[in-house]
FIGU-368994 format. One record per residue (C-alpha): residue number from 1; x, y, z. Coordinates in nm, 2 decimals, padded with zeros to 4 digits, m for minus. Layout:
N
{atom NUM; {X; Y; Z}};
...
***
This chain:
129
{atom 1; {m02.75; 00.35; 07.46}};
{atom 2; {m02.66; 00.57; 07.15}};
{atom 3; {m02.54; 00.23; 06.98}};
{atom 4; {m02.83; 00.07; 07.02}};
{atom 5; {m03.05; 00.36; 06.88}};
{atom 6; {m02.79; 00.44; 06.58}};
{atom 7; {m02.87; 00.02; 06.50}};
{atom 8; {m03.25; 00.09; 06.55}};
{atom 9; {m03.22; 00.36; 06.28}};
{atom 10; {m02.99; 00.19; 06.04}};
{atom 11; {m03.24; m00.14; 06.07}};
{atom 12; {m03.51; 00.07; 06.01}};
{atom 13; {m03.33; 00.25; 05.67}};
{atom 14; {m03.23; m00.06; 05.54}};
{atom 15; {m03.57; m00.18; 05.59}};
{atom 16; {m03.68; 00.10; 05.39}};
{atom 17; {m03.45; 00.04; 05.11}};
{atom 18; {m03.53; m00.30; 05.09}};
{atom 19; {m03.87; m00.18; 05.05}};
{atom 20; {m03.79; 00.03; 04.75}};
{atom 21; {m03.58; m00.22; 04.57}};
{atom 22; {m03.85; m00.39; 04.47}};
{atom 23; {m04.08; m00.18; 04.50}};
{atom 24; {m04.12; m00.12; 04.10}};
{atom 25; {m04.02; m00.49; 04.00}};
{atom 26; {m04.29; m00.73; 03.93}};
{atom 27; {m04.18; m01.07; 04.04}};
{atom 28; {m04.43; m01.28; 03.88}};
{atom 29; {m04.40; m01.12; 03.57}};
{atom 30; {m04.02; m01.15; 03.58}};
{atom 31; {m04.06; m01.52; 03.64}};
{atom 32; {m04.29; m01.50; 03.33}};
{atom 33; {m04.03; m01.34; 03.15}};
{atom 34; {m03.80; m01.57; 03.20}};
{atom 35; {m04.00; m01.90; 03.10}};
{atom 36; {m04.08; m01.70; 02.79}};
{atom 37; {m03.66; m01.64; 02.73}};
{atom 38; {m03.58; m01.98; 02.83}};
{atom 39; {m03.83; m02.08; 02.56}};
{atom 40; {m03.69; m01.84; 02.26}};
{atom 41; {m03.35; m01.98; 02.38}};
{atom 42; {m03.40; m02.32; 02.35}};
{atom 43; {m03.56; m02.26; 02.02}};
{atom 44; {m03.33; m02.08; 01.85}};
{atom 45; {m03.08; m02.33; 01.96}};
{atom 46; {m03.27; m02.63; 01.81}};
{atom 47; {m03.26; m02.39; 01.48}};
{atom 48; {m02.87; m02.33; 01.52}};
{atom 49; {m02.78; m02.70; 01.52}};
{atom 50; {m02.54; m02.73; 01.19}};
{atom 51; {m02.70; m02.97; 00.92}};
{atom 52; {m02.47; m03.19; 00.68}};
{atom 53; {m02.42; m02.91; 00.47}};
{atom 54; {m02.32; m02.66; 00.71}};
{atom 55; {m02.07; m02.86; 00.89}};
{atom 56; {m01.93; m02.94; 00.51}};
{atom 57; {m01.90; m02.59; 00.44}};
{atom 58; {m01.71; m02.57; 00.77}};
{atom 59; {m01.47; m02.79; 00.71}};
{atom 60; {m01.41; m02.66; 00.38}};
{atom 61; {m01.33; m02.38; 00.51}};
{atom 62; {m01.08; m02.53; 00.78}};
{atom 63; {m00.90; m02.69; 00.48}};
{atom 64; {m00.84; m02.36; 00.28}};
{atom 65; {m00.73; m02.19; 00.61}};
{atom 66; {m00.51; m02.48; 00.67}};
{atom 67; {m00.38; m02.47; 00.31}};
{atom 68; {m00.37; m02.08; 00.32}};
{atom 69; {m00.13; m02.06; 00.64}};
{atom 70; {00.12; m02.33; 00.45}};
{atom 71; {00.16; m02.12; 00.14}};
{atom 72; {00.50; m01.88; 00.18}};
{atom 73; {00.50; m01.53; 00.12}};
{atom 74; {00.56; m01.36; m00.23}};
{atom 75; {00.62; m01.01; m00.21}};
{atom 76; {00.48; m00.85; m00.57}};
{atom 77; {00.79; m00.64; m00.54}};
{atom 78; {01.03; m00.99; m00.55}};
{atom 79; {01.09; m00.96; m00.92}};
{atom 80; {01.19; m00.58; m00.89}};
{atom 81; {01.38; m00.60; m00.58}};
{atom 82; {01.58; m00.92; m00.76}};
{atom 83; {01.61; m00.68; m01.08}};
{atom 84; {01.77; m00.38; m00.81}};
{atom 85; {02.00; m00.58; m00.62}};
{atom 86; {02.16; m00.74; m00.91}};
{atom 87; {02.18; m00.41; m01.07}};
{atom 88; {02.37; m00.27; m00.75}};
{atom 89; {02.60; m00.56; m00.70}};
{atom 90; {02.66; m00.54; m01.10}};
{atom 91; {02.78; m00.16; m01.03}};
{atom 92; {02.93; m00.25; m00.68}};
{atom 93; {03.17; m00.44; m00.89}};
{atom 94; {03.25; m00.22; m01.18}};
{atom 95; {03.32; 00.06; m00.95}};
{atom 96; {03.57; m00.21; m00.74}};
{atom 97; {03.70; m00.31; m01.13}};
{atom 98; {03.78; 00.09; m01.19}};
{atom 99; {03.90; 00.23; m00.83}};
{atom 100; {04.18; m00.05; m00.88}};
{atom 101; {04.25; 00.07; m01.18}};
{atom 102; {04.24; 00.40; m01.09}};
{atom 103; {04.47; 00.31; m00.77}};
{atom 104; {04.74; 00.12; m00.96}};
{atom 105; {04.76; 00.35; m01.22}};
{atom 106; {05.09; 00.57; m01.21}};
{atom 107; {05.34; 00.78; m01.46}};
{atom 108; {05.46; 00.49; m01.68}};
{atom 109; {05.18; 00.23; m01.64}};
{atom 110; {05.01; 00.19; m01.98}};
{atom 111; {04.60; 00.30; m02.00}};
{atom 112; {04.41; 00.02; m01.97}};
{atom 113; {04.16; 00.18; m02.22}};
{atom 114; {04.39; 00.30; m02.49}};
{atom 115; {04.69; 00.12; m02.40}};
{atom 116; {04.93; 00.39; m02.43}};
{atom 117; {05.15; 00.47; m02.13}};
{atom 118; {05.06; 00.74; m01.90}};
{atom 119; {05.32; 01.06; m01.92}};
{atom 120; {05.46; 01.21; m01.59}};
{atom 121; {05.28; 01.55; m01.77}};
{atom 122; {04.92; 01.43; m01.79}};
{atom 123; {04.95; 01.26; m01.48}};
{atom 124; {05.02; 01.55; m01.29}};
{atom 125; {04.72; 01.74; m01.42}};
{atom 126; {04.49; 01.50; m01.35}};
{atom 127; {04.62; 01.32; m01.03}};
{atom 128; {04.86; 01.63; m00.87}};
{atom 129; {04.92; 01.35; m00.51}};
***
């Protein structure tokens, strides 16, 4: 029995609700609405449709994207960072040109600037290892 009157009551709630959910909405004037919309749609579509001109200008435009993602990458910085590297590799090997010199030079061994040979005096001043 208390089923059966707990369904009565929800039946009669949802009943109610129903009641209220369209209780502010105007169906015919929705339907109304909606021919009206349906209308505007279509019309604006019918003005939408791309002419000669437009569907020139489109493809146009789908040539200069085609021809835009083809082109490589310059950085504006190419020429400098060219300018810098050669500049470091240029040094890289002048300091590699003068450490060997540097390494191989020894009391005895002549300057390889002035050409005079190195005495066991000035050497030990200047290299005391």
């Amino acid at each position: 029995m208390v089923l059966a009157e707990k369904l009565k009551t929800l039946t009669a709630e949802m009943e109610l609700l129903k009641q209220k959910q369209y209780a502010s909405l105007s169906v015919s004037s929705m339907k109304e609405q909606l021919v009206e919309l349906s209308s505007r749609y279509d019309e604006a579509a019918r003005d939408s449709k791309p002419d000669g001109q437009t569907e020139a200008a489109i493809a146009d435009l789908h040539r200069k994207m085609g021809a835009r993602s083809a082109e490589q990458y310059i950085s504006k910085f190419a020429d400098a960072l060219a300018a810098a590297r050669a500049t470091v590799n240029e040094l890289g090997a002048r300091y590699a040109k003068e450490m060997g010199f540097y390494n191989h030079f020894h009391p005895g061994v002549s300057c390889p600037v002035c050409h005079r040979p190195s005495q066991k005096k000035i050497w030990v001043r200047y290299r005391p290892n």
